[in-house]
C-alpha positions in Angstrom: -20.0 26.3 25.7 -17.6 27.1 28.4 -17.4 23.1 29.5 -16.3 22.7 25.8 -14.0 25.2 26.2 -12.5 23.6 29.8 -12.1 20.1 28.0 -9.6 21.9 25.5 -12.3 21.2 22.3 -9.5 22.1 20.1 -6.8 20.0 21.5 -9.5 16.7 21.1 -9.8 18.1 17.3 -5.9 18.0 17.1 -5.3 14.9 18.7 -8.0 13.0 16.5 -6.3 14.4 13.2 -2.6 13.5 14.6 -3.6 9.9 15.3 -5.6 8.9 12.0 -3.3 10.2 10.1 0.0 8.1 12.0 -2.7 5.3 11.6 0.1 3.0 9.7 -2.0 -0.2 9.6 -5.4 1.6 8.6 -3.1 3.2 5.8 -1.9 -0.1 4.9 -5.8 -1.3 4.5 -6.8 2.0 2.6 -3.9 0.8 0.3 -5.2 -2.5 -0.3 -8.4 -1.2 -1.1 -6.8 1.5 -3.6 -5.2 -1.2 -5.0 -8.6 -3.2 -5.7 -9.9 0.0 -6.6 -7.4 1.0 -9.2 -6.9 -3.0 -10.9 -10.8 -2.7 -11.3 -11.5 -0.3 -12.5 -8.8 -0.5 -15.5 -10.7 -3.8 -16.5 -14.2 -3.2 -15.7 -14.6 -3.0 -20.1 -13.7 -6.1 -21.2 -13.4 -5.4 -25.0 -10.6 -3.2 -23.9 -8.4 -5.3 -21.4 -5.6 -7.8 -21.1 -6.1 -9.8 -18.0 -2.9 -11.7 -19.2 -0.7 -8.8 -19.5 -1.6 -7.1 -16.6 -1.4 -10.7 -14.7 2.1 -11.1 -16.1 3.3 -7.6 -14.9 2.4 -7.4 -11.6 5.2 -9.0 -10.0 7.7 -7.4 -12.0 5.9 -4.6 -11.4 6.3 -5.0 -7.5 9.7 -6.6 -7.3 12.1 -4.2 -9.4 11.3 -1.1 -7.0 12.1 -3.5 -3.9 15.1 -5.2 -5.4 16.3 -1.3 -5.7 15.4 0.2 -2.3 16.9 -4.0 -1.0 19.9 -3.0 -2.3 19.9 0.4 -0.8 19.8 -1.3 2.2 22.3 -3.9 2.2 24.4 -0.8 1.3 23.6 0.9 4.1 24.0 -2.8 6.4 27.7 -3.5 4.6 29.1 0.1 5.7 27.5 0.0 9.0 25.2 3.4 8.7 22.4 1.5 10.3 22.2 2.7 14.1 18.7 1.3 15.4 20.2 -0.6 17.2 22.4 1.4 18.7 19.7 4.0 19.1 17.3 1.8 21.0 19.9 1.7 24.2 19.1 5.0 24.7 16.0 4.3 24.5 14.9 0.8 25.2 11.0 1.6 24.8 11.5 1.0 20.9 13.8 -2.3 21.7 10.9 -4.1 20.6 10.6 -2.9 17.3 13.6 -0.7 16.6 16.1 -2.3 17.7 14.9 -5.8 16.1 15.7 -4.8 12.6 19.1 -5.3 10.7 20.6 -7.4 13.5 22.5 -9.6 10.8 25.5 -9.4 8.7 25.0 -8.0 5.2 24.8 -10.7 2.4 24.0 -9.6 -1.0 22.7 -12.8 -2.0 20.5 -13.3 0.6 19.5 -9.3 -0.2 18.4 -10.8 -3.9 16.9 -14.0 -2.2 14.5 -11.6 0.0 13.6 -9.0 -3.3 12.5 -12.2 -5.7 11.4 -14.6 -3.7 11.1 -14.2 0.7 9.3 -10.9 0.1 6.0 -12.2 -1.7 6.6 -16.4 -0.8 8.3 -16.9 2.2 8.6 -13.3 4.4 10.4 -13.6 7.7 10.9 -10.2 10.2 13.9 -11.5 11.9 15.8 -11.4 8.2 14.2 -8.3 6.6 15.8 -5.8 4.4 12.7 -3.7 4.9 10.2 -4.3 7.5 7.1 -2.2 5.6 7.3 -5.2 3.2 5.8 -7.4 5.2 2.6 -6.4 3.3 3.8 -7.5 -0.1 2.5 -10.7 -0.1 -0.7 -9.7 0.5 -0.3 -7.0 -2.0 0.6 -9.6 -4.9 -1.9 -12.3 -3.9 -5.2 -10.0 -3.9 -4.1 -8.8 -7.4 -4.2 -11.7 -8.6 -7.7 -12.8 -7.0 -8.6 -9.6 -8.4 -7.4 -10.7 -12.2 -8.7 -14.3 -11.7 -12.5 -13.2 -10.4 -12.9 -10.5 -13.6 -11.6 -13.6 -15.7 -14.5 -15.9 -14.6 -17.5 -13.6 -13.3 -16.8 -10.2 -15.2 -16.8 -11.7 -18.8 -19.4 -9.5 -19.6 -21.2 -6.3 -18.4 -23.2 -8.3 -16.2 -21.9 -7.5 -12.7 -22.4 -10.9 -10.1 -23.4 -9.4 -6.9 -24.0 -12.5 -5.2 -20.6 -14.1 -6.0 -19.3 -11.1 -4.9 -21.0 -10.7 -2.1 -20.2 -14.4 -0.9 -16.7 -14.0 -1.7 -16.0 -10.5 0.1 -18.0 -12.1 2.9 -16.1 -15.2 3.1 -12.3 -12.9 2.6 -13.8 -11.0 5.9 -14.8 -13.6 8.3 -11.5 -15.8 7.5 -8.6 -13.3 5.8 -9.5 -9.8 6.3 -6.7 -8.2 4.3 -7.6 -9.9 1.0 -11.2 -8.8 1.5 -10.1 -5.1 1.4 -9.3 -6.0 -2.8 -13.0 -7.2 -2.4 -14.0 -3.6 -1.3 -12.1 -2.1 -4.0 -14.0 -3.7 -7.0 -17.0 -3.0 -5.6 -16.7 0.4 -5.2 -14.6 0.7 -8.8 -18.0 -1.1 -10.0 -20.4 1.3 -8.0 -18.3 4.3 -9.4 -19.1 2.8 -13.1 -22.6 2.3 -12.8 -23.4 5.8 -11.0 -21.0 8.5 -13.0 -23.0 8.3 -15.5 -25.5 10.4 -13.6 -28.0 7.9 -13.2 -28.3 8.3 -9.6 -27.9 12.2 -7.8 -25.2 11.3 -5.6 -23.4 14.6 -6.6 -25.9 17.0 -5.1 -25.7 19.0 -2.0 -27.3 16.6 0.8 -25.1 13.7 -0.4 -22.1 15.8 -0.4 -23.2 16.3 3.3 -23.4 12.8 3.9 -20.5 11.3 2.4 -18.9 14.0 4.4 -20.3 12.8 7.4 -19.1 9.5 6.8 -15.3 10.3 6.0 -15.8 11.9 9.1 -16.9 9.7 11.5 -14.7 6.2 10.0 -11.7 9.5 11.0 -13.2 9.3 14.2 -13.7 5.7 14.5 -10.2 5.4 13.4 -8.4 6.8 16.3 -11.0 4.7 18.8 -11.1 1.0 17.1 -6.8 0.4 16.2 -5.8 -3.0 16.2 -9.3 -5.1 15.0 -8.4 -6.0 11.1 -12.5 -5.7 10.8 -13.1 -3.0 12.3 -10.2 -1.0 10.7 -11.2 -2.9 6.9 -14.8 -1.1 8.2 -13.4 2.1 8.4 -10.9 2.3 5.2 -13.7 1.4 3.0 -15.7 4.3 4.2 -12.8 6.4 3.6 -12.1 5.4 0.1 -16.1 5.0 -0.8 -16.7 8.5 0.4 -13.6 10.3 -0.8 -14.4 8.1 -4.8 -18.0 9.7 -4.7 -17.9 13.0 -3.5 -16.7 16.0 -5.8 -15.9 17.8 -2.3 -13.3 15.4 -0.8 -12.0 14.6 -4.2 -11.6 18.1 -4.7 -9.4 18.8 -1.3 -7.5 15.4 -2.2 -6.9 16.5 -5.6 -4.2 18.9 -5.7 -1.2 19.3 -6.4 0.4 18.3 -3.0 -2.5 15.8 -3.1 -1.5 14.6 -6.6 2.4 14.6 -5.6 2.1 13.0 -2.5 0.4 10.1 -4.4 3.2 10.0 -7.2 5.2 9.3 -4.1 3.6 7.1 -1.9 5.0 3.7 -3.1 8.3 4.8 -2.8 8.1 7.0 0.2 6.7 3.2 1.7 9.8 1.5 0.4 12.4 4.2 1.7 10.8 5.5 4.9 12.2 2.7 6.6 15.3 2.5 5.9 16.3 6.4 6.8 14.7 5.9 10.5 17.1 3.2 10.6 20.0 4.9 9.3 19.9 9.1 10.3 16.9 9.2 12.1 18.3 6.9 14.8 22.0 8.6 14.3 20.5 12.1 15.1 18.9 10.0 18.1 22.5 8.6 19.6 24.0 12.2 18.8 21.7 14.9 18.8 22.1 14.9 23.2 25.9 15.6 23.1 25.0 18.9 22.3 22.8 19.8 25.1 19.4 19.8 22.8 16.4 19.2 25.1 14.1 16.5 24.1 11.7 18.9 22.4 14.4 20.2 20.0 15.7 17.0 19.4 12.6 15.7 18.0 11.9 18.3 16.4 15.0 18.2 14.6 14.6 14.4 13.9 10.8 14.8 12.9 11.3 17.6 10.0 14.6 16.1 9.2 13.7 12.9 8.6 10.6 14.1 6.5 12.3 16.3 4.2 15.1 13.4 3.5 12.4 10.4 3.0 10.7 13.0 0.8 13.5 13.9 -1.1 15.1 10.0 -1.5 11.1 9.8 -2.8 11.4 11.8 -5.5 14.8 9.8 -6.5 13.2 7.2 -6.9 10.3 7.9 -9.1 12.5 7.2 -12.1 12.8 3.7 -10.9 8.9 3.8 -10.6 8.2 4.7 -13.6 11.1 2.2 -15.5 9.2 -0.7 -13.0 6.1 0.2 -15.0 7.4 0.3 -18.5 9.9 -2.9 -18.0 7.4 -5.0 -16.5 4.9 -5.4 -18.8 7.8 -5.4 -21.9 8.6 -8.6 -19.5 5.1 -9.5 -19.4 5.1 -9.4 -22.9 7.7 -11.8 -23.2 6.7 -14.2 -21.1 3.3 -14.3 -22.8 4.6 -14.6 -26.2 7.3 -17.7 -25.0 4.1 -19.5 -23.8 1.9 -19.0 -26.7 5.3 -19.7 -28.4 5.7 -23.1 -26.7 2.0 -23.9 -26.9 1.8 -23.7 -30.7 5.2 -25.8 -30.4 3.1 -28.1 -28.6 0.1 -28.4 -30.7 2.6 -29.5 -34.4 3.8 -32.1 -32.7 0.5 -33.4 -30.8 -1.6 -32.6 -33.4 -4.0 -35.1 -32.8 -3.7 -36.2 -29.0 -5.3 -39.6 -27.6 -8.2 -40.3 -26.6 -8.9 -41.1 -23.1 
Protein backbone atom coordinates (compact mmCIF):
# COMPACT_ATOMS: atom_id res chain seq x y z
CA UNK A 1 0.00 0.00 0.00
CA UNK A 2 2.76 2.30 0.84
CA UNK A 3 4.34 1.97 -2.98
CA UNK A 4 0.73 3.19 -4.02
CA UNK A 5 1.03 5.75 -1.75
CA UNK A 6 4.87 6.90 -3.07
CA UNK A 7 3.51 6.98 -6.72
CA UNK A 8 0.90 9.72 -5.61
CA UNK A 9 -2.32 7.14 -6.33
CA UNK A 10 -4.46 10.08 -6.08
CA UNK A 11 -2.60 12.48 -8.28
CA UNK A 12 -2.80 9.43 -11.24
CA UNK A 13 -6.79 9.44 -10.27
CA UNK A 14 -6.69 13.35 -10.91
CA UNK A 15 -4.78 13.47 -13.80
CA UNK A 16 -6.83 10.69 -15.64
CA UNK A 17 -10.19 12.66 -14.80
CA UNK A 18 -8.46 16.19 -15.94
CA UNK A 19 -7.44 14.69 -19.36
CA UNK A 20 -10.78 12.75 -20.47
CA UNK A 21 -12.61 15.30 -19.66
CA UNK A 22 -10.35 18.17 -21.92
CA UNK A 23 -10.50 15.23 -24.45
CA UNK A 24 -12.02 17.72 -27.28
CA UNK A 25 -11.86 15.33 -30.12
CA UNK A 26 -13.27 12.20 -28.15
CA UNK A 27 -16.06 14.85 -27.12
CA UNK A 28 -16.56 15.59 -30.59
CA UNK A 29 -16.98 11.62 -31.42
CA UNK A 30 -19.38 11.18 -28.33
CA UNK A 31 -21.31 14.01 -30.08
CA UNK A 32 -21.66 12.27 -33.22
CA UNK A 33 -22.79 9.31 -31.69
CA UNK A 34 -25.44 11.34 -29.50
CA UNK A 35 -26.41 12.71 -32.50
CA UNK A 36 -27.07 9.13 -34.16
CA UNK A 37 -28.40 8.22 -30.95
CA UNK A 38 -30.97 11.00 -30.63
CA UNK A 39 -32.13 11.05 -34.80
CA UNK A 40 -32.82 7.25 -34.11
CA UNK A 41 -34.31 6.86 -31.80
CA UNK A 42 -37.13 9.65 -32.73
CA UNK A 43 -37.90 7.43 -35.88
CA UNK A 44 -37.35 3.99 -34.77
CA UNK A 45 -41.71 3.78 -35.00
CA UNK A 46 -42.48 4.37 -38.28
CA UNK A 47 -46.25 4.97 -38.14
CA UNK A 48 -45.24 7.94 -36.18
CA UNK A 49 -42.40 9.74 -38.20
CA UNK A 50 -41.68 12.26 -40.96
CA UNK A 51 -38.34 11.35 -42.42
CA UNK A 52 -39.20 14.30 -44.89
CA UNK A 53 -39.62 16.83 -42.25
CA UNK A 54 -36.99 16.07 -40.21
CA UNK A 55 -34.70 15.70 -43.49
CA UNK A 56 -35.90 19.21 -44.48
CA UNK A 57 -34.95 20.82 -41.01
CA UNK A 58 -31.85 19.79 -40.29
CA UNK A 59 -29.83 22.26 -42.05
CA UNK A 60 -31.85 25.04 -40.97
CA UNK A 61 -31.71 23.57 -37.98
CA UNK A 62 -27.77 23.77 -37.96
CA UNK A 63 -27.24 26.85 -39.87
CA UNK A 64 -29.37 29.64 -38.03
CA UNK A 65 -27.45 29.13 -34.60
CA UNK A 66 -24.05 29.51 -36.66
CA UNK A 67 -25.10 32.33 -38.89
CA UNK A 68 -25.76 34.03 -35.26
CA UNK A 69 -22.68 33.18 -33.23
CA UNK A 70 -20.81 34.04 -37.37
CA UNK A 71 -22.07 37.19 -36.89
CA UNK A 72 -20.98 37.53 -33.33
CA UNK A 73 -17.81 37.09 -34.64
CA UNK A 74 -17.33 39.28 -37.48
CA UNK A 75 -18.46 41.82 -34.78
CA UNK A 76 -15.86 41.09 -32.76
CA UNK A 77 -13.19 40.95 -36.12
CA UNK A 78 -14.64 44.60 -37.46
CA UNK A 79 -13.87 46.38 -33.97
CA UNK A 80 -10.67 44.56 -33.46
CA UNK A 81 -11.53 42.78 -29.90
CA UNK A 82 -9.93 39.70 -31.24
CA UNK A 83 -6.31 39.50 -29.54
CA UNK A 84 -5.05 35.74 -30.39
CA UNK A 85 -2.95 36.90 -32.22
CA UNK A 86 -1.51 39.26 -30.29
CA UNK A 87 -1.57 36.93 -27.44
CA UNK A 88 0.38 34.12 -29.09
CA UNK A 89 3.75 36.53 -29.09
CA UNK A 90 3.84 36.15 -25.68
CA UNK A 91 3.46 33.03 -26.00
CA UNK A 92 4.50 31.44 -29.24
CA UNK A 93 3.79 27.71 -28.04
CA UNK A 94 0.06 28.30 -29.14
CA UNK A 95 1.28 30.20 -32.61
CA UNK A 96 0.24 27.12 -34.17
CA UNK A 97 -3.14 27.07 -33.39
CA UNK A 98 -3.95 30.40 -31.62
CA UNK A 99 -2.55 32.60 -33.40
CA UNK A 100 -3.79 31.13 -36.85
CA UNK A 101 -7.33 32.20 -36.36
CA UNK A 102 -8.92 35.56 -37.55
CA UNK A 103 -5.79 36.67 -39.43
CA UNK A 104 -8.09 38.41 -42.09
CA UNK A 105 -10.11 41.44 -42.54
CA UNK A 106 -13.72 41.35 -41.57
CA UNK A 107 -16.19 40.95 -44.48
CA UNK A 108 -19.72 40.45 -43.69
CA UNK A 109 -20.44 38.74 -46.86
CA UNK A 110 -17.91 36.38 -46.79
CA UNK A 111 -19.26 35.97 -42.84
CA UNK A 112 -22.86 34.86 -44.57
CA UNK A 113 -20.83 32.85 -47.35
CA UNK A 114 -19.13 30.72 -44.44
CA UNK A 115 -22.67 30.27 -42.21
CA UNK A 116 -24.81 28.88 -45.53
CA UNK A 117 -22.60 27.42 -47.51
CA UNK A 118 -18.35 26.96 -46.61
CA UNK A 119 -19.39 25.63 -43.17
CA UNK A 120 -21.20 22.29 -44.28
CA UNK A 121 -19.81 22.29 -48.33
CA UNK A 122 -16.70 23.78 -48.70
CA UNK A 123 -14.92 24.42 -44.98
CA UNK A 124 -11.44 26.05 -45.06
CA UNK A 125 -9.38 26.88 -41.47
CA UNK A 126 -7.34 29.54 -42.90
CA UNK A 127 -10.90 31.65 -43.45
CA UNK A 128 -12.92 30.46 -40.41
CA UNK A 129 -15.30 32.54 -38.37
CA UNK A 130 -15.26 29.70 -35.93
CA UNK A 131 -12.73 26.94 -35.85
CA UNK A 132 -15.06 24.28 -33.65
CA UNK A 133 -17.05 24.22 -36.95
CA UNK A 134 -14.90 22.34 -38.71
CA UNK A 135 -17.09 19.40 -37.60
CA UNK A 136 -20.31 20.56 -39.16
CA UNK A 137 -19.97 18.91 -42.23
CA UNK A 138 -19.70 15.86 -40.81
CA UNK A 139 -22.47 16.72 -38.43
CA UNK A 140 -25.03 17.41 -41.44
CA UNK A 141 -23.83 14.52 -43.75
CA UNK A 142 -24.32 11.55 -41.09
CA UNK A 143 -27.85 12.92 -40.48
CA UNK A 144 -28.76 12.56 -43.43
CA UNK A 145 -27.24 8.86 -43.90
CA UNK A 146 -29.02 8.48 -40.86
CA UNK A 147 -32.60 9.65 -42.54
CA UNK A 148 -31.79 7.89 -45.79
CA UNK A 149 -30.80 4.25 -44.15
CA UNK A 150 -34.39 4.27 -41.82
CA UNK A 151 -35.96 5.27 -45.28
CA UNK A 152 -34.77 2.08 -47.11
CA UNK A 153 -33.99 -0.67 -44.33
CA UNK A 154 -36.24 0.50 -41.33
CA UNK A 155 -39.63 0.57 -43.18
CA UNK A 156 -40.85 -1.76 -40.80
CA UNK A 157 -40.05 -3.22 -37.34
CA UNK A 158 -37.83 -5.52 -38.78
CA UNK A 159 -34.32 -4.32 -37.77
CA UNK A 160 -31.41 -5.31 -40.74
CA UNK A 161 -28.45 -6.28 -38.75
CA UNK A 162 -26.42 -7.30 -41.52
CA UNK A 163 -26.89 -4.09 -43.57
CA UNK A 164 -26.02 -2.52 -40.67
CA UNK A 165 -23.41 -4.26 -39.75
CA UNK A 166 -21.77 -3.99 -43.32
CA UNK A 167 -22.39 -0.44 -43.42
CA UNK A 168 -20.99 0.57 -39.86
CA UNK A 169 -18.06 -1.66 -40.83
CA UNK A 170 -17.46 -0.25 -44.09
CA UNK A 171 -17.95 3.83 -42.34
CA UNK A 172 -15.00 2.40 -39.85
CA UNK A 173 -12.35 1.03 -42.03
CA UNK A 174 -12.74 4.06 -44.67
CA UNK A 175 -14.57 7.38 -42.74
CA UNK A 176 -14.51 6.82 -39.18
CA UNK A 177 -16.48 9.94 -38.14
CA UNK A 178 -19.62 8.92 -40.13
CA UNK A 179 -19.49 5.54 -38.53
CA UNK A 180 -19.97 7.05 -35.00
CA UNK A 181 -23.93 7.92 -36.54
CA UNK A 182 -23.59 4.05 -37.19
CA UNK A 183 -23.02 3.50 -33.46
CA UNK A 184 -25.78 5.71 -32.50
CA UNK A 185 -28.69 3.75 -34.21
CA UNK A 186 -27.52 0.75 -32.96
CA UNK A 187 -27.45 1.47 -29.65
CA UNK A 188 -31.00 3.78 -30.03
CA UNK A 189 -32.17 0.24 -31.57
CA UNK A 190 -30.61 -1.93 -28.65
CA UNK A 191 -32.16 0.56 -26.08
CA UNK A 192 -35.75 -0.25 -27.94
CA UNK A 193 -35.59 -3.79 -27.96
CA UNK A 194 -34.30 -4.26 -24.25
CA UNK A 195 -36.41 -1.45 -22.07
CA UNK A 196 -38.95 -3.34 -22.33
CA UNK A 197 -37.45 -5.65 -19.74
CA UNK A 198 -36.97 -8.39 -21.90
CA UNK A 199 -33.48 -8.89 -21.03
CA UNK A 200 -32.12 -8.09 -17.07
CA UNK A 201 -29.65 -5.60 -17.94
CA UNK A 202 -30.86 -3.32 -15.00
CA UNK A 203 -29.79 -5.62 -12.23
CA UNK A 204 -26.93 -5.30 -9.83
CA UNK A 205 -23.99 -7.32 -11.67
CA UNK A 206 -24.77 -5.40 -15.00
CA UNK A 207 -24.79 -2.18 -13.26
CA UNK A 208 -21.27 -3.38 -12.15
CA UNK A 209 -20.24 -4.10 -15.54
CA UNK A 210 -21.37 -1.26 -17.54
CA UNK A 211 -19.61 0.52 -14.81
CA UNK A 212 -16.62 -1.16 -15.53
CA UNK A 213 -16.76 -0.35 -18.95
CA UNK A 214 -17.40 3.54 -18.70
CA UNK A 215 -14.61 3.10 -16.70
CA UNK A 216 -12.04 1.67 -18.47
CA UNK A 217 -12.95 3.50 -22.33
CA UNK A 218 -12.18 6.85 -19.36
CA UNK A 219 -9.07 5.18 -18.97
CA UNK A 220 -8.40 4.18 -22.43
CA UNK A 221 -9.22 7.72 -23.27
CA UNK A 222 -6.42 9.51 -21.73
CA UNK A 223 -3.83 6.59 -23.15
CA UNK A 224 -5.12 6.13 -27.01
CA UNK A 225 -5.67 10.32 -28.25
CA UNK A 226 -5.26 10.85 -31.69
CA UNK A 227 -6.41 7.17 -33.48
CA UNK A 228 -10.05 8.20 -34.92
CA UNK A 229 -10.71 4.19 -34.19
CA UNK A 230 -9.54 3.79 -31.28
CA UNK A 231 -11.16 7.02 -29.89
CA UNK A 232 -14.80 5.97 -32.07
CA UNK A 233 -13.94 2.62 -29.72
CA UNK A 234 -13.98 4.35 -26.71
CA UNK A 235 -17.09 7.01 -27.19
CA UNK A 236 -19.29 4.17 -28.04
CA UNK A 237 -18.50 2.54 -24.80
CA UNK A 238 -19.19 5.68 -23.13
CA UNK A 239 -22.47 6.39 -24.65
CA UNK A 240 -23.65 2.48 -24.67
CA UNK A 241 -22.86 2.26 -20.96
CA UNK A 242 -24.09 5.57 -19.70
CA UNK A 243 -27.87 4.65 -22.26
CA UNK A 244 -28.09 1.33 -20.21
CA UNK A 245 -27.34 1.72 -16.88
CA UNK A 246 -29.89 3.44 -14.35
CA UNK A 247 -26.50 4.24 -12.20
CA UNK A 248 -24.61 6.49 -14.68
CA UNK A 249 -27.87 7.86 -16.11
CA UNK A 250 -28.68 8.73 -12.71
CA UNK A 251 -25.23 10.77 -11.92
CA UNK A 252 -25.68 12.25 -15.60
CA UNK A 253 -29.15 13.23 -14.97
CA UNK A 254 -29.34 16.19 -12.89
CA UNK A 255 -29.89 19.25 -12.96
CA UNK A 256 -26.36 20.58 -13.70
CA UNK A 257 -26.29 17.37 -15.81
CA UNK A 258 -29.58 18.37 -17.62
CA UNK A 259 -28.32 22.22 -17.96
CA UNK A 260 -25.07 21.49 -19.11
CA UNK A 261 -26.74 19.56 -21.99
CA UNK A 262 -29.40 22.48 -22.76
CA UNK A 263 -26.07 24.28 -23.24
CA UNK A 264 -23.71 22.30 -24.97
CA UNK A 265 -24.47 23.32 -28.69
CA UNK A 266 -24.11 26.71 -27.95
CA UNK A 267 -21.41 26.60 -25.40
CA UNK A 268 -19.57 24.71 -28.75
CA UNK A 269 -20.51 27.67 -30.99
CA UNK A 270 -19.34 30.48 -28.42
CA UNK A 271 -16.45 28.85 -26.64
CA UNK A 272 -14.35 29.88 -29.33
CA UNK A 273 -14.82 32.93 -29.92
CA UNK A 274 -14.32 34.42 -26.15
CA UNK A 275 -10.63 32.60 -25.95
CA UNK A 276 -10.06 34.58 -28.95
CA UNK A 277 -11.45 37.72 -27.71
CA UNK A 278 -10.95 38.15 -23.48
CA UNK A 279 -9.28 35.11 -22.76
CA UNK A 280 -6.25 36.00 -24.93
CA UNK A 281 -6.79 39.96 -23.76
CA UNK A 282 -6.47 38.91 -20.01
CA UNK A 283 -3.29 36.86 -21.52
CA UNK A 284 -1.44 40.25 -23.13
CA UNK A 285 -2.59 42.15 -19.89
CA UNK A 286 -3.00 40.18 -16.92
CA UNK A 287 1.37 40.42 -16.46
CA UNK A 288 1.44 44.28 -16.24
CA UNK A 289 0.14 43.82 -12.94
CA UNK A 290 2.75 41.65 -11.51
CA UNK A 291 0.25 38.34 -11.31
CA UNK A 292 2.40 35.16 -11.33
CA UNK A 293 1.56 32.65 -13.79
CA UNK A 294 -0.53 30.66 -11.40
CA UNK A 295 -2.84 33.60 -10.73
CA UNK A 296 -3.01 34.50 -14.09
CA UNK A 297 -4.42 31.38 -15.14
CA UNK A 298 -6.43 31.06 -12.71
CA UNK A 299 -7.97 34.17 -13.45
CA UNK A 300 -8.30 33.41 -17.14
CA UNK A 301 -9.51 29.64 -16.43
CA UNK A 302 -12.68 30.68 -14.13
CA UNK A 303 -13.12 33.77 -16.04
CA UNK A 304 -13.39 32.53 -19.17
CA UNK A 305 -15.79 29.69 -17.89
CA UNK A 306 -18.27 31.76 -16.22
CA UNK A 307 -18.44 34.21 -19.48
CA UNK A 308 -18.77 31.21 -22.16
CA UNK A 309 -21.33 29.94 -19.67
CA UNK A 310 -23.16 32.94 -19.34
CA UNK A 311 -22.96 34.06 -23.40
CA UNK A 312 -24.55 30.05 -23.31
CA UNK A 313 -27.42 30.79 -21.69
CA UNK A 314 -27.99 33.93 -24.22
CA UNK A 315 -28.11 32.08 -26.63
CA UNK A 316 -30.61 29.38 -25.86
CA UNK A 317 -33.33 31.60 -27.19
CA UNK A 318 -31.74 31.41 -30.49
CA UNK A 319 -31.66 27.50 -29.90
CA UNK A 320 -34.85 27.06 -29.26
CA UNK A 321 -36.19 29.68 -32.37
CA UNK A 322 -33.57 27.42 -34.68
CA UNK A 323 -35.79 24.49 -33.64
CA UNK A 324 -39.22 25.96 -34.16
CA UNK A 325 -38.19 28.03 -37.57
CA UNK A 326 -36.59 25.19 -39.13
CA UNK A 327 -39.04 22.81 -39.54
CA UNK A 328 -41.95 25.82 -40.26
CA UNK A 329 -39.15 26.11 -43.21
CA UNK A 330 -39.14 22.49 -43.67
CA UNK A 331 -42.63 22.66 -43.98
CA UNK A 332 -42.53 24.98 -46.69
CA UNK A 333 -40.19 23.67 -48.65
CA UNK A 334 -42.09 20.30 -48.60
CA UNK A 335 -45.33 21.74 -49.39
CA UNK A 336 -43.62 23.93 -52.68
CA UNK A 337 -42.42 20.53 -53.88
CA UNK A 338 -45.47 18.49 -53.51
CA UNK A 339 -46.94 21.89 -54.77
CA UNK A 340 -44.77 21.78 -57.98
CA UNK A 341 -45.12 18.04 -58.37
CA UNK A 342 -48.92 18.04 -58.59
CA UNK A 343 -48.17 21.12 -61.08
CA UNK A 344 -46.26 18.67 -62.84
CA UNK A 345 -48.50 15.76 -63.01
CA UNK A 346 -51.92 18.26 -64.83
CA UNK A 347 -49.79 19.12 -67.33
CA UNK A 348 -47.96 15.52 -68.07
CA UNK A 349 -50.80 13.70 -67.37
CA UNK A 350 -50.05 10.98 -69.44
CA UNK A 351 -46.15 10.95 -70.05
CA UNK A 352 -44.47 8.93 -73.05
CA UNK A 353 -43.57 5.94 -73.32
CA UNK A 354 -40.09 4.96 -73.60
Amino acid sequence: MSDIADHHYWGFIFGVFLRFVTDGHLAVLIFFVLSGYALSAAHLVPPKRNLGLAAAARYFRLMIPILFTSCIAYLLLKFGLFFNVEATRAEPAYANWLGTFYNFDANFLKALKFSLHDVFLKYDDAGTYNSSLWTMRTELYGSFFIYLYLAVFRKTEKIQWKIIGILGLALYLFETLYACFVAGYVIAELNKKYQSGDMAIYKCPSQIVLLCIFAIAAIASTFFRGNDKITFLIATAIVFSVSFSSWLKSFFSTRISEFLGKISFPLYLIQILVICSWSSYLAIHLPRFGLSNLHSCFLIFFSTVTICLIASIGLIPVEKTSVVLSKKIARLILRGAESGVRNLVRLYPNPPKS
